[in-house]
Wavefront OBJ file of the C-alpha trace (Angstrom):
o trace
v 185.578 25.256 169.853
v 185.278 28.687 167.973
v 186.322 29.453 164.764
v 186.915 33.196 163.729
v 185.678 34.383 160.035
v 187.372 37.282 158.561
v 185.435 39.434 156.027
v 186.781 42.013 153.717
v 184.697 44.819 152.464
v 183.325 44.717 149.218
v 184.293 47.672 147.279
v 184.892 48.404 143.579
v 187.762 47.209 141.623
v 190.354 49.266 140.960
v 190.085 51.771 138.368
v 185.967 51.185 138.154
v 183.654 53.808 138.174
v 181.434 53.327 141.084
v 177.968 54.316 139.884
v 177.223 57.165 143.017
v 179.943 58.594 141.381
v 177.925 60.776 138.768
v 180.075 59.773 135.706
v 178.653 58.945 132.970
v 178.956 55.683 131.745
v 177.562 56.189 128.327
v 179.254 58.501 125.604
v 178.073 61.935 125.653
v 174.709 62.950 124.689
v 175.833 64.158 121.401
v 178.639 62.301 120.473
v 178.386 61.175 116.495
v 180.175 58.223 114.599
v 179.688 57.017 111.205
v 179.353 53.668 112.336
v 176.537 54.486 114.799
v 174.434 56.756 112.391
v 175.113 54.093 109.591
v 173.745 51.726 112.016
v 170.655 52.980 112.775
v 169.649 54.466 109.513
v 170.528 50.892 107.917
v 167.939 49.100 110.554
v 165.248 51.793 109.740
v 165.629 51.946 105.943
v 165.355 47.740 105.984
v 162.206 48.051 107.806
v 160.864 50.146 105.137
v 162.229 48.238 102.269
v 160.737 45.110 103.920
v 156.857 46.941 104.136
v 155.079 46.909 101.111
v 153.114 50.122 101.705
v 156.403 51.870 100.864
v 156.590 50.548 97.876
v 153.428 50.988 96.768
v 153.474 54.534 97.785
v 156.312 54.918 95.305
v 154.688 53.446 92.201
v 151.808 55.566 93.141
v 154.524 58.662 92.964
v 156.000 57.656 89.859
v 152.509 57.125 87.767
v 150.878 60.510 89.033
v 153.775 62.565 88.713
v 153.811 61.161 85.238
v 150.410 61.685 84.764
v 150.637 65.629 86.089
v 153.366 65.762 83.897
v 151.681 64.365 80.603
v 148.438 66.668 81.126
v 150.268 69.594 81.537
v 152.662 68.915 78.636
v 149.035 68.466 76.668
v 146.846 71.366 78.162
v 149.881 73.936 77.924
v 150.013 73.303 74.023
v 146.557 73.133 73.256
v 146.112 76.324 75.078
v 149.231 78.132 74.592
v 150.225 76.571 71.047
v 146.738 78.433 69.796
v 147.918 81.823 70.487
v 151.510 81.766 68.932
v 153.158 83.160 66.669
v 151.520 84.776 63.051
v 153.525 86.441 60.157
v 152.051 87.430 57.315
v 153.186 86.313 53.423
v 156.453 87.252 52.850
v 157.915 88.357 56.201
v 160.092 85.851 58.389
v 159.113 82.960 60.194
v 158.162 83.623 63.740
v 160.227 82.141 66.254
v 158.734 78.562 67.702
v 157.025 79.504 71.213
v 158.607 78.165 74.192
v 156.563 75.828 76.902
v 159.805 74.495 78.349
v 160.044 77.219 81.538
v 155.814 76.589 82.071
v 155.953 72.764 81.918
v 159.046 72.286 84.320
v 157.931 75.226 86.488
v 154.644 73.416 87.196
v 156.165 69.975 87.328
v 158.826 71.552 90.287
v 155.750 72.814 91.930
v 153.902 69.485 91.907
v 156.686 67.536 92.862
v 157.664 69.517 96.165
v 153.563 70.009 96.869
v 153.321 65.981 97.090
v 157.125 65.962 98.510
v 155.685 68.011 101.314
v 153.069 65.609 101.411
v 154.811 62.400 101.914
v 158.000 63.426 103.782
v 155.910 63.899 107.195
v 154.921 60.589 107.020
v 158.398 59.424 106.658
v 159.500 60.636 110.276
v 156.755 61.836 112.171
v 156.369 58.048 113.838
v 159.813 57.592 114.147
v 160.486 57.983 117.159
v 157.025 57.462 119.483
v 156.145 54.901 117.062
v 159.326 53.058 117.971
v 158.596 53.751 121.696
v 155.394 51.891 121.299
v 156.568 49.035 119.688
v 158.775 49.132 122.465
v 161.926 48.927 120.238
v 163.422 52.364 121.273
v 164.707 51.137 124.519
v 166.587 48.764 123.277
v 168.658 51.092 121.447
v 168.754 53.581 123.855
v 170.325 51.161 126.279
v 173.119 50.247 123.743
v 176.851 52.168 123.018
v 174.499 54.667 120.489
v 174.153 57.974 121.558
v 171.219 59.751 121.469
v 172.672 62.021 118.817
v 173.401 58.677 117.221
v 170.071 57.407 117.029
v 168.488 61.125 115.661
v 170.651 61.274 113.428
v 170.603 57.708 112.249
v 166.916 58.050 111.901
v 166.632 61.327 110.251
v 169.043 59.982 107.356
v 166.794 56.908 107.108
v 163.658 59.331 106.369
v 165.711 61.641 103.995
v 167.439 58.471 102.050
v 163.208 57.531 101.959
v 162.016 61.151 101.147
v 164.801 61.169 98.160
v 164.166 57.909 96.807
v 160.616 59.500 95.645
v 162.368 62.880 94.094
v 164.699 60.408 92.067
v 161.579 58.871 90.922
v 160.700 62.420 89.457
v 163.644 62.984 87.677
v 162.141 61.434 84.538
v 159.703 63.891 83.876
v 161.461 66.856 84.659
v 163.993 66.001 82.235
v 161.058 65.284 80.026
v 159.962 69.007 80.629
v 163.572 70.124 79.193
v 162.820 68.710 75.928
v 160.011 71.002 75.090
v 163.325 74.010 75.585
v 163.993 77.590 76.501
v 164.634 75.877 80.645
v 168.329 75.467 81.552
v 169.866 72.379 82.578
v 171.594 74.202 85.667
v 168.080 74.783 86.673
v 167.162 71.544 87.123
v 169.884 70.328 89.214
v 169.539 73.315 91.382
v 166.092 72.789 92.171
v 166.765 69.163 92.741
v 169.430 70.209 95.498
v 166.812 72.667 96.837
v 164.419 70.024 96.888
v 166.339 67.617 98.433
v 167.463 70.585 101.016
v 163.666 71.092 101.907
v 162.826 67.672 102.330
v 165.431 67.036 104.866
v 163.784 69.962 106.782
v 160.310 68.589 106.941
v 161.690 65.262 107.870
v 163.783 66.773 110.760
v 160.946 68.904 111.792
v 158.907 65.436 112.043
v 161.146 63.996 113.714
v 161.135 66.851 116.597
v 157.389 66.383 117.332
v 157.736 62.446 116.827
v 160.076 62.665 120.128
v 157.915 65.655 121.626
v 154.383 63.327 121.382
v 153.627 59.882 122.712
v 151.219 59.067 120.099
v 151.882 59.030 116.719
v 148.658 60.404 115.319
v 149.266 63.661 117.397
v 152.914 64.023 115.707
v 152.241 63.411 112.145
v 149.114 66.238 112.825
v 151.695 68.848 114.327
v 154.237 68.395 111.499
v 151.419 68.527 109.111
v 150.270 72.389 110.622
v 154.221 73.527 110.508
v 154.384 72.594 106.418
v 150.624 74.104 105.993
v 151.972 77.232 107.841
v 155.194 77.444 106.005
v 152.729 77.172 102.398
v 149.216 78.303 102.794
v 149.746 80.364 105.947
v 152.712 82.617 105.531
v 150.871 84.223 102.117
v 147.984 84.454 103.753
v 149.404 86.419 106.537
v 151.396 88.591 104.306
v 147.969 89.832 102.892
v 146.401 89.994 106.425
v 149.113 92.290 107.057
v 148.440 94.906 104.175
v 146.489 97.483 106.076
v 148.789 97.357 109.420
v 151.562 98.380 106.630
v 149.638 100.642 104.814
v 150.793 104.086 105.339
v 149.851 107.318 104.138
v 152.820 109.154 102.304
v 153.832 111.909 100.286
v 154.603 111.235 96.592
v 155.583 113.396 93.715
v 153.644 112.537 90.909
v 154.167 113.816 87.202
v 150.794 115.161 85.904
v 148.504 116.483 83.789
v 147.402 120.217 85.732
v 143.787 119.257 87.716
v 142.448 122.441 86.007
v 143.664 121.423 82.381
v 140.832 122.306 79.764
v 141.006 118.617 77.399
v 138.186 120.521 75.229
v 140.248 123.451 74.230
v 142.485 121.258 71.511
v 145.981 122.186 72.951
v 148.186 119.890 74.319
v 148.614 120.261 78.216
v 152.100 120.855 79.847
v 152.724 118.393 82.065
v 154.092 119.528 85.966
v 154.874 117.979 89.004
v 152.476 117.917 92.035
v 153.134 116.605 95.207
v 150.038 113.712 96.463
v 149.036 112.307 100.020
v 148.380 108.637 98.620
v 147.935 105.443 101.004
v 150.920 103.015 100.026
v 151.778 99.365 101.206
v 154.885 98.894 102.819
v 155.927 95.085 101.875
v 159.517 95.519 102.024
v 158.652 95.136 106.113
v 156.876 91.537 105.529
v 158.686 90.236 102.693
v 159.955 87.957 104.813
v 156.168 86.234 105.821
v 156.755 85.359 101.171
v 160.454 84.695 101.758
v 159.623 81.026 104.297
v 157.780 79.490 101.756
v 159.306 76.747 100.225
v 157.763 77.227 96.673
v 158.936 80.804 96.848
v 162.636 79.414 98.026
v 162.620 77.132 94.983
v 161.164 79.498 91.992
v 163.895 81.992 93.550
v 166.966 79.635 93.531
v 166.175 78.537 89.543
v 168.260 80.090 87.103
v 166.832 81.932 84.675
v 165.233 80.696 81.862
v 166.742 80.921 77.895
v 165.127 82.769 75.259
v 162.983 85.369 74.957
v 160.906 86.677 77.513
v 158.083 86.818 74.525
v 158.604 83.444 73.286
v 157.253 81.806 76.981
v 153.627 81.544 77.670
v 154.189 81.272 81.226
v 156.952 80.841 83.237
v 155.563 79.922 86.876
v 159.363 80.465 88.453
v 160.115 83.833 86.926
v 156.081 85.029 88.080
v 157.024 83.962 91.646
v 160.578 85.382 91.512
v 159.586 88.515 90.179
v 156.640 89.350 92.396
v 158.435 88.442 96.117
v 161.370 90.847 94.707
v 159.033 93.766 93.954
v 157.580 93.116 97.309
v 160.943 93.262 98.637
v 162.006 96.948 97.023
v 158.309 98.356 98.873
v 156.272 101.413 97.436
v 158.307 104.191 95.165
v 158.313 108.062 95.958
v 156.966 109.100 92.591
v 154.880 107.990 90.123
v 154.304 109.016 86.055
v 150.767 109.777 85.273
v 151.437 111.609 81.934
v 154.362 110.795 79.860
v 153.085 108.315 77.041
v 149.398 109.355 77.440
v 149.987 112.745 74.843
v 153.082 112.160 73.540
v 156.254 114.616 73.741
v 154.220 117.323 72.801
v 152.248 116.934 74.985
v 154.519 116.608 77.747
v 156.570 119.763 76.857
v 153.603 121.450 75.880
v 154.443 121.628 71.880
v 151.555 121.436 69.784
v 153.944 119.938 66.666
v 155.063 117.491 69.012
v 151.418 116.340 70.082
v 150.278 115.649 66.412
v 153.900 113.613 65.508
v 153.069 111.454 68.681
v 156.718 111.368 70.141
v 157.039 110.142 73.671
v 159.075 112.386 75.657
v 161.705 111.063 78.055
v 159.968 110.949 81.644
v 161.722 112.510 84.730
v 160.535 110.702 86.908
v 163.309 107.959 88.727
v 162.919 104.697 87.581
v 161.842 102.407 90.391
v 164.054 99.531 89.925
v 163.243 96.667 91.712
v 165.506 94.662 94.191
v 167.206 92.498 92.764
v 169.384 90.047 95.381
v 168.436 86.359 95.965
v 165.624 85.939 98.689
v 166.332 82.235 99.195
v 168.957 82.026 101.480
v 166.985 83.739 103.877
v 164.335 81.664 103.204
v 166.266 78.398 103.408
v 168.407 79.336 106.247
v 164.523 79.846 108.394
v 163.715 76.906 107.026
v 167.350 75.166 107.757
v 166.430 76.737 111.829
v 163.138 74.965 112.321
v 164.741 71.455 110.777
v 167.869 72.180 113.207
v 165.274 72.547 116.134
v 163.596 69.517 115.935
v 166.659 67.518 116.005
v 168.276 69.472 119.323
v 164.686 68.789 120.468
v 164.526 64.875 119.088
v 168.438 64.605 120.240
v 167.908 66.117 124.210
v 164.459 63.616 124.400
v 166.278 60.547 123.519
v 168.882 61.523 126.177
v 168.159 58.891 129.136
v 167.209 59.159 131.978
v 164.245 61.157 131.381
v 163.233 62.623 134.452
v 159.314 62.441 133.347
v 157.240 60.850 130.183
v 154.071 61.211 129.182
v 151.403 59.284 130.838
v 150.941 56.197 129.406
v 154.137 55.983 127.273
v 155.891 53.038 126.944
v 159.356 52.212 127.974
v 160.044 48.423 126.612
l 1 2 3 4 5 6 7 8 9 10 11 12 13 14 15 16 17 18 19 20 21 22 23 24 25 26 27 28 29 30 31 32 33 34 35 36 37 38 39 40 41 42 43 44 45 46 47 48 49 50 51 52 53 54 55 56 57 58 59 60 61 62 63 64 65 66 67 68 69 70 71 72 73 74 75 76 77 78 79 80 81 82 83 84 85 86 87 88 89 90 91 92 93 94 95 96 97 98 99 100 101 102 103 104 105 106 107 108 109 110 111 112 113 114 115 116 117 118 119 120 121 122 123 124 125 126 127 128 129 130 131 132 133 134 135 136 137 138 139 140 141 142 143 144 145 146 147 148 149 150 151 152 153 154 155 156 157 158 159 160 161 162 163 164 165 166 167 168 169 170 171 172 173 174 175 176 177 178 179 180 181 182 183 184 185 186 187 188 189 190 191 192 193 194 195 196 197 198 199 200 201 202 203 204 205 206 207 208 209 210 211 212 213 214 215 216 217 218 219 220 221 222 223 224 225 226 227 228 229 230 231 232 233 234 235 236 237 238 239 240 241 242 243 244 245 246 247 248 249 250 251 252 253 254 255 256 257 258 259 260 261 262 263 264 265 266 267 268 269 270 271 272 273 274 275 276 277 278 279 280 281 282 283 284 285 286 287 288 289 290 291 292 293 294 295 296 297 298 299 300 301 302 303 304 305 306 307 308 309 310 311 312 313 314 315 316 317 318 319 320 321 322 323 324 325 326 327 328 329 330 331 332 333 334 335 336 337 338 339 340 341 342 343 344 345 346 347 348 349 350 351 352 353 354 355 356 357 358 359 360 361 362 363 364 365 366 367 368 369 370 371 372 373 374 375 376 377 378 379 380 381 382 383 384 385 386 387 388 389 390 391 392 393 394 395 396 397 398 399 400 401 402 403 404 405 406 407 408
C-alpha cells in the first residue's frame, strides 16, 4: 500500500519583501528623527555622566580658567594701571583707563585655545572606540539610521564640549566688570564658540569612523585644529615672497637733489618709485580659517575710547587681517608732516609757523567688511565633511573594513 504526499512550494507571504529582491529593508541611509538622534545622544551623554574622568576634567576647566582669568585681571593692572592717566594741579581728572576689552579678549582666547583642546577628545573615539567595544553593531543592526546614529553622537559630544564653555561663563562676565567691553560681545562670542566647537567635534567624528584605532583618530583631528591655528599663519608668512611683487607707486617727496644745508624749505613733488610690495589681499584667506581670527572678528566693538584701553587683543586681530585684506596702496606720503606746510608748498613763513599742509595723496582706507563668515562657513565645510564621511561609514554593509576591526 502507497500513500501519495503532496508538497507545496515554499515561497514568501504575500506582500513580503523577499530579500534577492534588492529592497532595502532598513530606512534610508540618511533618514533623521528626533526620536532616533535623541536616542543615541541620550545613551552616549549617560556614559559620560556615569565616568568620572569627565567630571574631573570639568573641575579641572573651571579652576584654571579661573585661575587664567584671576592672573590676568592682576598682571594687566599692575602693568597697565602704572602707565595711566596724569593731570597736573588744577586741570580735570583724567578719565579711569579701561582693562575691560584686554581682560575678556584674553579670557575668549584662552577659553577656545583649551576648547580646541578638549573637544577632540570628546568625539574622536566615538565611533571606532564603540566598534571595539563591540557596541556599534548593535546599533547599527537596530531601526536607527546611520544618519541617526552620527548625528545622535555628534550632539552627545557638542552637549559635552558646551557643558565646559558654560563653565566659563563666570569669568567672562567677571571680565565685563572691569568695563569699556559690550555685553553683545559676549554673547556673540559665546555663539561663535559654541559654533566652532561643534566643528571640531564633527571633524572628530569623521576620522573616528575613517580609523580603526582610536589613538590614530584623536592624532588626525588633533593635526586638522593645529593646521586651522598654528599652520594657516604660518603659511600666510611662508607665502610673502611668492606675493611679493614689484610695482609702480607714486610717492610724495622731498626732490633727491634737495640741498637740507641751504636753510630753505624744500617743495615737495611727486615721483613715481619701482618698490617691492606684498600682495595679502590674495592670501587673506590662509588668516581668515583661523578660529581665533573668526572670533576677534565677529566681537562687537568695544566702548570708550580707543585711548582709554591698554590693549584690546580683539580689535589688534580684527584690525590687522582687514588691512591684510585691502593689500598694498598705489602711493605713499614721505613728506607732508616732516616740514610743515611751508615746507610742503615751499613757503618759508609757513616752515617757521610749523603748519601741516593737507597731503594729496589718497587715503588708503582699509577694508572694512566682516571676514568671519568666510571663515566660519570653511570651517562650517570641514565639520559638514566629516559627518557625510562618519554618516556613509556607518552605512551597512560595508563592502571592506580595516584589518583587524571589530564587528561585535
Amino acid at each position: 500500500m502507497s500513500a501519495s504526499v503532496e508538497t507545496e512550494a515554499v515561497g514568501p507571504r504575500p506582500g513580503a519583501v523577499p530579500p534577492w529582491s534588492g529592497t532595502p529593508l532598513r530606512h534610508p541611509t540618511w533618514g533623521l528623527s528626533w526620536h532616533g538622534v535623541r536616542t543615541v545622544a541620550v545613551l552616549d551623554l549617560r556614559q559620560r555622566v556615569r565616568s568620572t574622568r569627565w567630571i574631573v576634567t570639568l573641575v579641572v576647566w573651571f579652576v584654571v580658567v579661573g585661575a587664567i582669568t584671576g592672573l590676568t585681571w592682576f598682571a594687566t593692572n599692575q602693568v597697565l594701571g602704572s602707565t595711566g592717566y596724569t593731570s597736573d594741579a588744577g586741570s580735570p581728572a583724567p578719565p579711569p583707563m579701561l582693562f575691560g576689552p584686554m581682560i575678556f579678549g584674553l579670557v575668549v582666547f584662552f577659553v577656545l585655545f583649551l576648547g580646541l583642546l578638549v573637544s577632540p577628545t570628546l568625539s574622536a573615539t566615538a565611533i571606532n572606540g564603540d566598534r571595539t567595544a563591540g557596541t556599534l553593531a548593535t546599533l547599527q543592526v537596530t531601526l536607527l539610521t546611520p544618519a541617526e546614529i552620527a548625528v545622535g553622537k555628534l550632539v552627545a559630544a557638542w552637549v559635552a564640549a558646551l557643558a565646559f564653555l558654560a563653565a566659563s561663563v563666570p569669568f567672562l562676565l567677571a571680565s565685563l566688570a572691569a568695563g569699556g567691553t559690550p555685553v553683545l560681545a559676549m554673547i556673540v562670542c559665546l555663539l561663535v564658540l559654541a559654533v566652532l566647537l561643534a566643528v571640531v567635534c564633527a571633524i572628530g567624528l569623521g576620522f573616528s569612523a575613517l580609523t580603526a584605532r582610536t589613538s590614530g583618530s584623536a592624532v588626525l583631528t588633533f593635526l586638522t585644529v593645529a593646521g586651522l591655528t598654528v599652520l594657516s599663519p604660518i603659511v600666510f608668512g611662508l607665502t610673502f615672497p611668492a606675493i611679493t611683487t614689484t610695482d609702480q607707486v607714486r610717492v610724495w617727496d622731498v626732490p633727491a637733489n634737495f640741498d637740507y644745508e641751504s636753510g630753505k624749505a624744500p617743495i615737495c613733488q611727486w615721483r613715481t618709485e619701482t618698490m617691492s610690495q606684498p600682495h595679502t589681499e590674495r592670501t587673506w584667506w590662509l588668516l581668515a580659517i583661523n578660529p581665533f581670527v573668526i572670533v576677534a572678528d565677529a566681537a562687537p566693538q568695544a566702548r570708550g575710547k580707543v585711548d582709554q584701553f591698554g590693549f584690546d587683543p580683539l580689535k589688534g586681530i580684527r584690525s590687522a587681517v582687514r588691512e591684510a585684506r585691502t593689500g598694498p596702496g598705489t602711493e605713499q606720503d614721505n613728506c607732508t608732516g616732516s616740514y610743515g606746510a611751508g615746507a610742503a608748498l615751499g613757503s618759508d613763513a609757513g616752515a617757521e609757523n610749523g603748519d601741516y599742509a593737507p597731503s594729496p595723496v589718497a587715503k588708503r582706507v582699509p577694508d572694512r567688511s566682516a571676514v568671519w563668515p568666510w571663515g566660519l562657513a570653511a570651517n562650517l565645510l570641514l565639520g559638514a565633511a566629516g559627518l557625510v564621511t562618519a554618516v556613509r561609514r556607518l552605512t551597512i554593509p560595508q563592502r571592506t573594513l580595516p584589518r583587524g576591526t571589530r564587528v561585535a
